[in-house]
N, C-alpha and C positions, 0 to 999 in steps of 0.2 A: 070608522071611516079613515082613509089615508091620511095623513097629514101632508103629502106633497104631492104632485102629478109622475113622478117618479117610482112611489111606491104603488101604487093605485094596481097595479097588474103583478103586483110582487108575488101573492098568494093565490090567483089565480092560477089556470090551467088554459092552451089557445083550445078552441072549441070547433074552429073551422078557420081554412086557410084559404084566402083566394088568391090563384093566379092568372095576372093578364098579361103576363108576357105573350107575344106568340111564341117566340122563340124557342121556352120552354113549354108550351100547352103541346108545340110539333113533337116535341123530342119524347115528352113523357106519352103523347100518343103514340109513337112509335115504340117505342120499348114496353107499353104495356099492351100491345096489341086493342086498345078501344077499336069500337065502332066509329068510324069517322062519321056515320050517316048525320048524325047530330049537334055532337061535340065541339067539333070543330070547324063551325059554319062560319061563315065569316060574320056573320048577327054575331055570336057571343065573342064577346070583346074580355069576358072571364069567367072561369071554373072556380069551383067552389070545394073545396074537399073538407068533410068531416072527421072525426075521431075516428076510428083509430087510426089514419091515415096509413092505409095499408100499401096505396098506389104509390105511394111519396117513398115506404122504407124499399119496398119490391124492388121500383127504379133508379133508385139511389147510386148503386154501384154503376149501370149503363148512362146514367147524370155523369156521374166522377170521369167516368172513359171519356163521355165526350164532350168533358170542360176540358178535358188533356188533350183534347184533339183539339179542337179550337186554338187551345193557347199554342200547342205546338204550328199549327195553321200561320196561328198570328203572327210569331214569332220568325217564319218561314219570310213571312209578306213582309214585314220591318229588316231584315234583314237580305234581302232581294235587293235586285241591282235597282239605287235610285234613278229619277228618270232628268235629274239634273233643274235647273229651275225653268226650262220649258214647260214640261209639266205640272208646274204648281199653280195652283187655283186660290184667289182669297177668301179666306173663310170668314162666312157673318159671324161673329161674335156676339151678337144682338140677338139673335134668339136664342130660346132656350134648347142645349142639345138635349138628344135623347140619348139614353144608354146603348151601347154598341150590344151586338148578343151576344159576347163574350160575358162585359159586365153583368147582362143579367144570368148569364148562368151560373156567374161566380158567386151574387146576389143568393140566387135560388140554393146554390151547394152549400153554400155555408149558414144558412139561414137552416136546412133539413137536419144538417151535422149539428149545429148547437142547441137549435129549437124542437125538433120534431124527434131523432131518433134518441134521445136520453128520457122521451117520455116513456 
């Protein structure tokens, strides 16, 4: 048995990955050509992928392209003419935010790069 909650998964292997980003369910349904018929209904709130995750390494390079599009996007929009303090709106800081789909692709990219494809 492990001696700490740290080691507990040292020796294992991941068995199945889920994602519920939409963000990423769209992108990887587009670059792997899926059937939209089912997949991507708006009922399933997350996919499940098993070993040998073949979908994940296939897509992987078309991920990378369009985490680089995004940030360059992003990057585009932050450096775009401000609209001065007319346009600024208060933002609630009492709830909790949600990840931009930048964040989650960058999530998703680097989680396949260090977890999935050196399996």
């Amino acid at each position: 048995m492990a001696s700490s909650p740290e080691e507990l998964g040292e020796r294992r292997k991941i068995q199945r990955v889920r994602i519920r980003s939409p963000t990423v369910l769209n992108l990887l349904a587009d670059l792997s050509s899926w059937d939209e018929s089912d997949l991507l209904e708006a009922t399933n709130d997350a996919i499940v992928f098993g070993r040998p995750f073949r979908t994940l390494e296939y897509c992987h390079a078309g991920m990378k392209k369009k985490l680089a599009e995004m940030r360059a996007a992003e990057l585009w929009v932050d450096n775009g003419p401000s609209e001065g303090a007319e346009g600024e709106q208060a933002v609630d800081t009492s709830a909790p935010s949600r990840p931009t789909p930048l964040e989650e692709m960058e999530v998703y990219v680097d989680f396949v790069e260090n977890m999935i494809l050196p399996l």
